[in-house]
N, CA and C atoms as a LAMMPS dump frame, in Angstrom:
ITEM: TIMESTEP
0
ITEM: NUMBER OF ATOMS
417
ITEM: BOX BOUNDS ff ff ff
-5.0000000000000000e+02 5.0000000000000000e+02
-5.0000000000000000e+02 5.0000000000000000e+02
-5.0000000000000000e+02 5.0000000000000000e+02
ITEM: ATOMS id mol type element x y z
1 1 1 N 449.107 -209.786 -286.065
2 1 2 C 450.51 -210.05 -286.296
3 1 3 C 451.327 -208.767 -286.188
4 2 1 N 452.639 -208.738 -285.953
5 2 2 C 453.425 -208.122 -285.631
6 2 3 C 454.099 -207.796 -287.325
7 3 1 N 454.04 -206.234 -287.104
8 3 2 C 454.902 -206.152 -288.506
9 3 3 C 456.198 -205.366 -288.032
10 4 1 N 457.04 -205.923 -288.274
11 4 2 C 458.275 -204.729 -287.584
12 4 3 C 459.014 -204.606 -289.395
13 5 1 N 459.35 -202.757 -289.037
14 5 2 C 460.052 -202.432 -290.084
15 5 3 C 460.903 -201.398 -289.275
16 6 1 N 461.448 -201.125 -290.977
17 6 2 C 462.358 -199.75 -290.809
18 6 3 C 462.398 -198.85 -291.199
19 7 1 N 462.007 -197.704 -290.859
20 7 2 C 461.58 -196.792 -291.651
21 7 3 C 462.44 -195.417 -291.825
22 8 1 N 461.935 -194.13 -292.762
23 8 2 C 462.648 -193.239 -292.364
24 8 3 C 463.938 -193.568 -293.634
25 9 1 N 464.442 -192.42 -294.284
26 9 2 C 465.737 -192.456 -295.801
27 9 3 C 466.698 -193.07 -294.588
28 10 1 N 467.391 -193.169 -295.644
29 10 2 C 469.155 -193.657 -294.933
30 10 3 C 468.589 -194.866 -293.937
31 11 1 N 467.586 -195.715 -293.329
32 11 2 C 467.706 -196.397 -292.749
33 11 3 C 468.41 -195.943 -290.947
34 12 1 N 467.273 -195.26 -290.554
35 12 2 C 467.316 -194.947 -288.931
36 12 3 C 467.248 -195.345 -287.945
37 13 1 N 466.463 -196.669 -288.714
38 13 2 C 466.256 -197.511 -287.539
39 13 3 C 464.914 -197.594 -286.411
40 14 1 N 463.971 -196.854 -286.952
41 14 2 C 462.397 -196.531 -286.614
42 14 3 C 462 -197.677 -286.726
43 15 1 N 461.193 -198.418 -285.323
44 15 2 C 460.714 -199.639 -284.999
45 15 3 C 459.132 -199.326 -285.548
46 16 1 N 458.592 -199.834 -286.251
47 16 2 C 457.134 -199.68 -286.522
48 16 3 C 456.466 -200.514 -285.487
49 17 1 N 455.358 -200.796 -284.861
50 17 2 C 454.462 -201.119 -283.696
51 17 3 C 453.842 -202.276 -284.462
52 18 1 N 452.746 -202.976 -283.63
53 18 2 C 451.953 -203.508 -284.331
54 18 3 C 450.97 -202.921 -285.015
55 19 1 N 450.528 -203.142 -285.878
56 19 2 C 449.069 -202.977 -287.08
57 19 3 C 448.288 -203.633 -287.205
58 20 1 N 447.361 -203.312 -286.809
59 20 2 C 445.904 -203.841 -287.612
60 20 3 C 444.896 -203.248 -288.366
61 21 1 N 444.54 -204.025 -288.882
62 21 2 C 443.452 -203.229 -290.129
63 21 3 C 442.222 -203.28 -289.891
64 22 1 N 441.64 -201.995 -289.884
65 22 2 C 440.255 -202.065 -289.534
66 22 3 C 439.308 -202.15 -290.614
67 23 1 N 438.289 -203.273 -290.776
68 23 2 C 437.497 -203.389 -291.636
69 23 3 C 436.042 -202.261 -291.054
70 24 1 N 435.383 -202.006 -292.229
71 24 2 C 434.385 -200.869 -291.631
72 24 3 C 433.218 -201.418 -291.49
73 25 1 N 432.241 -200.987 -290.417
74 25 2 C 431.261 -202.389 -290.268
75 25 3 C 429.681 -201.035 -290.407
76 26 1 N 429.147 -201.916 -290.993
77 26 2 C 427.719 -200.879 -291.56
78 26 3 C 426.739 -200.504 -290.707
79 27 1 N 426.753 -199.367 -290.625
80 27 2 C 425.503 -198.718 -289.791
81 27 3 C 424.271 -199.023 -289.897
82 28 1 N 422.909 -198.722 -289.373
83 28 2 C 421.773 -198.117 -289.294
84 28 3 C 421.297 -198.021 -290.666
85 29 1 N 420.269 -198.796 -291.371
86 29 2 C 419.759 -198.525 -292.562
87 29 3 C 419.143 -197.158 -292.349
88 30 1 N 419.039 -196.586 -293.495
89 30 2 C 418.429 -195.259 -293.95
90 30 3 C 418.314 -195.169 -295.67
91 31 1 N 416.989 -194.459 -295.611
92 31 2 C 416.395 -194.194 -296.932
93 31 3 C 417.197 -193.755 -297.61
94 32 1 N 417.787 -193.889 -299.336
95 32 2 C 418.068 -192.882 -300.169
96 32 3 C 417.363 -192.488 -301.442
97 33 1 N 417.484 -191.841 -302.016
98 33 2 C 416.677 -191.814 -303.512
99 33 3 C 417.478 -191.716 -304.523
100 34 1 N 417.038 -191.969 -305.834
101 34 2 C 418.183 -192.407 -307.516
102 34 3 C 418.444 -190.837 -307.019
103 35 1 N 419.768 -191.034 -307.365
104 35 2 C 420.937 -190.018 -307.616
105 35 3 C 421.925 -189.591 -306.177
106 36 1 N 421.243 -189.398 -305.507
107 36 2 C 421.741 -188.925 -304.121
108 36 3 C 423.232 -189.259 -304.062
109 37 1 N 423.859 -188.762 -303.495
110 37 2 C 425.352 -188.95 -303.29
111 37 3 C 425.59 -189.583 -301.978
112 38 1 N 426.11 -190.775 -301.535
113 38 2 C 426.041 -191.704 -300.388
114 38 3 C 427.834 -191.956 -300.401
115 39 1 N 427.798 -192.775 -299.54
116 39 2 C 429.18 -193.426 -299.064
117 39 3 C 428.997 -194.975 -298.816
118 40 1 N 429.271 -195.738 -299.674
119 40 2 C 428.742 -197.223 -299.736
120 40 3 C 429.908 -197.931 -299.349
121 41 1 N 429.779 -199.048 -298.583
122 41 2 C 430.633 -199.631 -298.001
123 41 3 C 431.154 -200.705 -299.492
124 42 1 N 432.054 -200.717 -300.008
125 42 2 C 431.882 -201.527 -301.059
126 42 3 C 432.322 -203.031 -301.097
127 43 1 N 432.112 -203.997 -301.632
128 43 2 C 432.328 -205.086 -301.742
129 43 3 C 433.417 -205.476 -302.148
130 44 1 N 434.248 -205.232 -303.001
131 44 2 C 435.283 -205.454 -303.343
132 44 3 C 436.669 -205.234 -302.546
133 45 1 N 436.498 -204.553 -301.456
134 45 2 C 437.422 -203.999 -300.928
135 45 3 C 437.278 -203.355 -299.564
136 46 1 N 435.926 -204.039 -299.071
137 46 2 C 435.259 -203.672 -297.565
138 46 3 C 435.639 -202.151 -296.862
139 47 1 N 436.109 -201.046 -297.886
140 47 2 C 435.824 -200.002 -297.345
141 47 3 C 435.247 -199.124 -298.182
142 48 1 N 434.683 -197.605 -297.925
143 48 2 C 433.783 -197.106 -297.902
144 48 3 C 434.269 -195.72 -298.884
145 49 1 N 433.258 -195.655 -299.893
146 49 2 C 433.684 -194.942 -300.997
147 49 3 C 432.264 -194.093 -301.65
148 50 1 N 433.051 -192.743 -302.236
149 50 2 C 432.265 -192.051 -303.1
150 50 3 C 430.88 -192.645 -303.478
151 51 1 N 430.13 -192.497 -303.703
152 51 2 C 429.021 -193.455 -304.843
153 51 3 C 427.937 -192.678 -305.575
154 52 1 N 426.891 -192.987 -305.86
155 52 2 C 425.595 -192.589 -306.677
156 52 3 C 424.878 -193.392 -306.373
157 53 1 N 423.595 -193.213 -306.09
158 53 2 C 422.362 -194.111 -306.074
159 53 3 C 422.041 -194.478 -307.472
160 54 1 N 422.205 -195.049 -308.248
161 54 2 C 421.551 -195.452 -309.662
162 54 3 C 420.304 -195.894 -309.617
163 55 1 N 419.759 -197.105 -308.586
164 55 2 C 418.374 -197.36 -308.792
165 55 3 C 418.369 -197.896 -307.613
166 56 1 N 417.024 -198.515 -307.101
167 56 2 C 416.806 -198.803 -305.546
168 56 3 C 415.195 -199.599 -306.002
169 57 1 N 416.116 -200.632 -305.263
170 57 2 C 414.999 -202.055 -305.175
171 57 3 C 414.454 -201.901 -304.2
172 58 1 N 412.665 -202.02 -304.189
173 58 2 C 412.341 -202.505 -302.716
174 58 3 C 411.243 -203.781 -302.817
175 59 1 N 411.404 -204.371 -301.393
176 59 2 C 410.792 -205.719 -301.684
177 59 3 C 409.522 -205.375 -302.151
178 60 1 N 408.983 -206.986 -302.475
179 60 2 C 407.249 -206.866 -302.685
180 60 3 C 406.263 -206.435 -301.997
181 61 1 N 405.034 -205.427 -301.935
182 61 2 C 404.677 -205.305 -301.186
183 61 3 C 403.208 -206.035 -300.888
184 62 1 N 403.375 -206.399 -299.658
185 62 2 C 402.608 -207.063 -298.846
186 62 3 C 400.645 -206.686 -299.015
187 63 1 N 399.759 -207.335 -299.302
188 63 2 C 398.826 -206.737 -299.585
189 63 3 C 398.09 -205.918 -298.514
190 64 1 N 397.355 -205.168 -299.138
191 64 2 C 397.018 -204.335 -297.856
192 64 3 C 395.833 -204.699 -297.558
193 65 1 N 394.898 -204.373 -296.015
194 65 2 C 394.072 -205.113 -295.673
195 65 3 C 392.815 -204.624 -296.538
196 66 1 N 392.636 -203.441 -297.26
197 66 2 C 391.247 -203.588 -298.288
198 66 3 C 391.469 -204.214 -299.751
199 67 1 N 392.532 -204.978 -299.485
200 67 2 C 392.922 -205.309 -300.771
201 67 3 C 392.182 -207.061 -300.059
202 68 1 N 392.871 -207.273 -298.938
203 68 2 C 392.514 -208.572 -298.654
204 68 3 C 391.21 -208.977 -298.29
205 69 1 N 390.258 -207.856 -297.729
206 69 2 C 388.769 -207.894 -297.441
207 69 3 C 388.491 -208.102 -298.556
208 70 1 N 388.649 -207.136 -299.45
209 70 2 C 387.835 -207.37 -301.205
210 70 3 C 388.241 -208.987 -301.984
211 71 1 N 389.394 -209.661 -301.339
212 71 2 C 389.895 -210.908 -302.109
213 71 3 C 388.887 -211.975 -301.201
214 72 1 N 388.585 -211.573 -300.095
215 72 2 C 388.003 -212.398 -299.23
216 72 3 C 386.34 -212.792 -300.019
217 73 1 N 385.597 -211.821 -300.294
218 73 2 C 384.224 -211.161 -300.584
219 73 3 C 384.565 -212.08 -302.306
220 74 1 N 385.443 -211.648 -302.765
221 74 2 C 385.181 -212.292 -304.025
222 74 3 C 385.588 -214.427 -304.284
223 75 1 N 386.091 -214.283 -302.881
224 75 2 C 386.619 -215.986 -303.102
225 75 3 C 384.98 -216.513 -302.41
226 76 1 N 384.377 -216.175 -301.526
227 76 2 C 383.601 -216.149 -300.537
228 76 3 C 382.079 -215.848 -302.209
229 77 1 N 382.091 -215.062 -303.06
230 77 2 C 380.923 -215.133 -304.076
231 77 3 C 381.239 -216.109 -305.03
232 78 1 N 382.94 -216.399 -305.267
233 78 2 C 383.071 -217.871 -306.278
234 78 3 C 382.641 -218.942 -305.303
235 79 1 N 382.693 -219.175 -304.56
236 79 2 C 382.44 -220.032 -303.669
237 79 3 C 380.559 -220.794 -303.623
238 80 1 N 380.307 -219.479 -303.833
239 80 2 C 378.651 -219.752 -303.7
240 80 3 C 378.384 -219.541 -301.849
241 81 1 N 379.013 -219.222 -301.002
242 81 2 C 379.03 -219.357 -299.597
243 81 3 C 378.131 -217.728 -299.253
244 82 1 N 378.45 -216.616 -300.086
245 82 2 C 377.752 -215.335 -299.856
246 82 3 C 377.262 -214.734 -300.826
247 83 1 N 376.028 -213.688 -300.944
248 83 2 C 375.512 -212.764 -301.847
249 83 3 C 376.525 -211.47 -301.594
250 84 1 N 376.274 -210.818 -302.59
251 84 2 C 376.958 -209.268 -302.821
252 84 3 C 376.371 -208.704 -301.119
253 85 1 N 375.22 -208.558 -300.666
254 85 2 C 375.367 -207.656 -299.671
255 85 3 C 375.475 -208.052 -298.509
256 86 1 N 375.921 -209.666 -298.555
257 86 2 C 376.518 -210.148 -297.286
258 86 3 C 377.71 -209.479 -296.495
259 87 1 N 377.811 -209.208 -295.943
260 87 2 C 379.396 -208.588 -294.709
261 87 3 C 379.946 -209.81 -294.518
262 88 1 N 379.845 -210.645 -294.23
263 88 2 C 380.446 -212.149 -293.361
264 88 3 C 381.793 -212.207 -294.033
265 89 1 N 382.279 -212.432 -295.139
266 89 2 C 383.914 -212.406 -295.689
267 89 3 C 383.946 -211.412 -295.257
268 90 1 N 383.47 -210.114 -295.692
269 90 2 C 384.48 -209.142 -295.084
270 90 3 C 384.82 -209.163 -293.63
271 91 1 N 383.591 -209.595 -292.66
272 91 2 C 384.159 -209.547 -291.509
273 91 3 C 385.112 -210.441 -290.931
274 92 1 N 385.037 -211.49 -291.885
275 92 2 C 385.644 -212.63 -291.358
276 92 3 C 387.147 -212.368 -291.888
277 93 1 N 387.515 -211.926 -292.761
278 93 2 C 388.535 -211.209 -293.905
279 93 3 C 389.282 -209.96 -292.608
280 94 1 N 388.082 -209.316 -291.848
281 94 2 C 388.567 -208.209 -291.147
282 94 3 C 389.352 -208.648 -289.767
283 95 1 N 388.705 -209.894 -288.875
284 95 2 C 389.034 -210.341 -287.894
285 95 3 C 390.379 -210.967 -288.151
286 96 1 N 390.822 -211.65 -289.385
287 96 2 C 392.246 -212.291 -289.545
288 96 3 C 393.116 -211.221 -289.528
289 97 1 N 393.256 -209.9 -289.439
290 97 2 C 394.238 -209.229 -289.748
291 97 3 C 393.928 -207.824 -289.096
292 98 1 N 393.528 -208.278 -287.707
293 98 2 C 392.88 -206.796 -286.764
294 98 3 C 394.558 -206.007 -286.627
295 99 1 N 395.587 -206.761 -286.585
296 99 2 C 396.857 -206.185 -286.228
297 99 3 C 397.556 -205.609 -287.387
298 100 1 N 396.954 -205.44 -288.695
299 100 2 C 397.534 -205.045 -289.777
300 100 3 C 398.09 -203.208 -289.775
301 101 1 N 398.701 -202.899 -290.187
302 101 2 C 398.907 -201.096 -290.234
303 101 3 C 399.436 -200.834 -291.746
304 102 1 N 398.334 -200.379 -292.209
305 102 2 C 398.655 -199.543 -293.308
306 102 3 C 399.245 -198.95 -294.038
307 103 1 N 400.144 -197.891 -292.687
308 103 2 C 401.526 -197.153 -292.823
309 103 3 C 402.397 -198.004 -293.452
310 104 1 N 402.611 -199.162 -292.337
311 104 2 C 403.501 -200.391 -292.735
312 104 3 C 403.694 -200.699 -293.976
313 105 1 N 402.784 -200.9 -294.593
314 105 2 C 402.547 -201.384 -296.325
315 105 3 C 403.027 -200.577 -297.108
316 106 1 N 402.901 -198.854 -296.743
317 106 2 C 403.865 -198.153 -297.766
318 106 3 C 405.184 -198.165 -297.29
319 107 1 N 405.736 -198.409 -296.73
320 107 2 C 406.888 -197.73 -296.313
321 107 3 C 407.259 -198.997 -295.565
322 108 1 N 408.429 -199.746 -296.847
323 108 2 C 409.189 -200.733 -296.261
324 108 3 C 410.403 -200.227 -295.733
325 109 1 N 411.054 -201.745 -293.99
326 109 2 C 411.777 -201.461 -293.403
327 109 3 C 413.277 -200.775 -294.721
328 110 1 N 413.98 -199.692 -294.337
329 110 2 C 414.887 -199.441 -295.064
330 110 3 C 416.139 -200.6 -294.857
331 111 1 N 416.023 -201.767 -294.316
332 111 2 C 417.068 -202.446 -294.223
333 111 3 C 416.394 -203.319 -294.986
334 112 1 N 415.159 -203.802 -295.661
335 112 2 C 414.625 -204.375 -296.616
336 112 3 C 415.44 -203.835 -297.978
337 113 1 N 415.319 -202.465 -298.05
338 113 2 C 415.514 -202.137 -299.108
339 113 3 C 416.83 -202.036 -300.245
340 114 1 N 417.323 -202.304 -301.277
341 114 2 C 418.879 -202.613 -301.817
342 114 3 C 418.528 -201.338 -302.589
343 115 1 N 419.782 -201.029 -302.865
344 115 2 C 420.672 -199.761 -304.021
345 115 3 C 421.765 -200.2 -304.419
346 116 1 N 421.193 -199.906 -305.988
347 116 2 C 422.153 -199.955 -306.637
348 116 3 C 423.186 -198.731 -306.787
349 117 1 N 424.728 -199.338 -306.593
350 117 2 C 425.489 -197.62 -306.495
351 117 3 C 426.746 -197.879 -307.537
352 118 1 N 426.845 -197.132 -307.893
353 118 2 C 427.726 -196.671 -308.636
354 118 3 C 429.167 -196.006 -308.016
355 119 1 N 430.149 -196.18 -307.707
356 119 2 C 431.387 -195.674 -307.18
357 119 3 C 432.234 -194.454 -308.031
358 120 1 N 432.18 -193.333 -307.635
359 120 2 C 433.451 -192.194 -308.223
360 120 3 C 434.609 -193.084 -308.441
361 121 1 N 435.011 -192.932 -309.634
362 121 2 C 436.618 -192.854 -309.911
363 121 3 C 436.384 -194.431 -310.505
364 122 1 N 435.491 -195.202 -310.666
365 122 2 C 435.503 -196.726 -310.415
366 122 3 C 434.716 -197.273 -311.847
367 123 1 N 435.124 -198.381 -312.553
368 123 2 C 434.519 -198.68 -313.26
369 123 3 C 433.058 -199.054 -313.364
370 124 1 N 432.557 -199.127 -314.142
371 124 2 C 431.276 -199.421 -313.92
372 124 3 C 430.921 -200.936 -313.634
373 125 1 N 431.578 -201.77 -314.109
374 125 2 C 432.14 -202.951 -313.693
375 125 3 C 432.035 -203.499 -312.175
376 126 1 N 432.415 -202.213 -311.36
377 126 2 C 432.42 -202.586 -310.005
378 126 3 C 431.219 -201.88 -309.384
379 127 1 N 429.962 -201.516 -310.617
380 127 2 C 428.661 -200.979 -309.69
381 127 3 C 428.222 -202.268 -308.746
382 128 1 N 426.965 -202.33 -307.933
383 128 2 C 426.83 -203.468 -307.421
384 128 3 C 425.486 -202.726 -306.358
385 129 1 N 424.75 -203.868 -306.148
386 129 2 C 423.443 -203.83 -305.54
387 129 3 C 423.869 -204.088 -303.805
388 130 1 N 423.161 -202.904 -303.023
389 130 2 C 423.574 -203.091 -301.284
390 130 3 C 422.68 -202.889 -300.872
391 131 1 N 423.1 -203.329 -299.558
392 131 2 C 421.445 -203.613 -298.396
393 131 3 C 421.969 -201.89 -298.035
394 132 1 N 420.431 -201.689 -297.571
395 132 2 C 420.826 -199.963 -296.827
396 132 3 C 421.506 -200.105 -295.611
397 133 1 N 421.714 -200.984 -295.229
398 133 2 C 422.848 -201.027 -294.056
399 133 3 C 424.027 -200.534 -294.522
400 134 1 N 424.503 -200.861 -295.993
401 134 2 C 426.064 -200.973 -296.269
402 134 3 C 425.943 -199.271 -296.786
403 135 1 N 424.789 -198.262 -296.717
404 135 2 C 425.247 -196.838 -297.064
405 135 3 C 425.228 -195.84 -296.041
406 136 1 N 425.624 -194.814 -296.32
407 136 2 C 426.067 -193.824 -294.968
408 136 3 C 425.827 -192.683 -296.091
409 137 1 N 425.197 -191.386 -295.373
410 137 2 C 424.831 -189.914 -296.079
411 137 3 C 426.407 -189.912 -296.237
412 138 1 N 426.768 -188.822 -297.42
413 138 2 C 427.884 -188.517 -298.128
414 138 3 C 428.114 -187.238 -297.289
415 139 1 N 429.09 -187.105 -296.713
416 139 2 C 429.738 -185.816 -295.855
417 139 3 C 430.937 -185.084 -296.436
């Protein structure tokens, strides 16, 4: 929309243009840690402000594959199906999940991960939990 004014003391007669408002749209997740000083896109007001990391959620993590060989071996001895020095669960435990990575399991995607932030100047009222998309390093 078209905003026409007038601007300028005494009334000069300065045509203002059109305006639009740019909402700020969230970058690239990236890691932070409690305290760090960020720039959080905030909710209340879709632009981008002072903050604090207060705390940082990350999802559940996914079991890892010697966690799942060993669950295999022990469902596989309730079972009555294997002895202790059978391999067969484990191998069979090993073949379901040849594509698994390890790394993966520690280190969830940072766009998984939420922070809680805290805003400069702002009540605490308006802290609030964000995807790491909605933060940006503090410059």
């Amino acid at each position: 929309p078209l905003l026409m004014g007038v601007g300028g003391a005494g009334g000069c007669g300065v045509v203002c243009g059109p305006t639009t408002l740019l909402l700020a749209e969230p970058g690239p997740a990236r890691s932070f840690a409690v305290g760090t000083k960020v720039s959080a896109l905030a909710g209340f007001d879709q632009t981008y402000h002072p903050a604090d990391v207060v705390d940082v959620r990350r999802p559940a993590k996914s079991l890892s594959r010697s966690t799942k060989v060993g669950q295999a071996i022990v469902e596989a001895l309730e079972a009555g199906e294997a002895s202790k020095n059978d391999g067969n669960a484990a191998a069979a435990a090993d073949d379901d999940d040849d594509n698994d990575d390890d790394a993966a399991v520690d280190e969830p995607d940072p766009a998984d991960v939420s922070y809680y932030v805290h805003y400069h100047g702002f009540d605490k009222r308006l802290d609030e939990w964000l995807p790491g998309t909605k933060l940006e390093p503090f410059t």
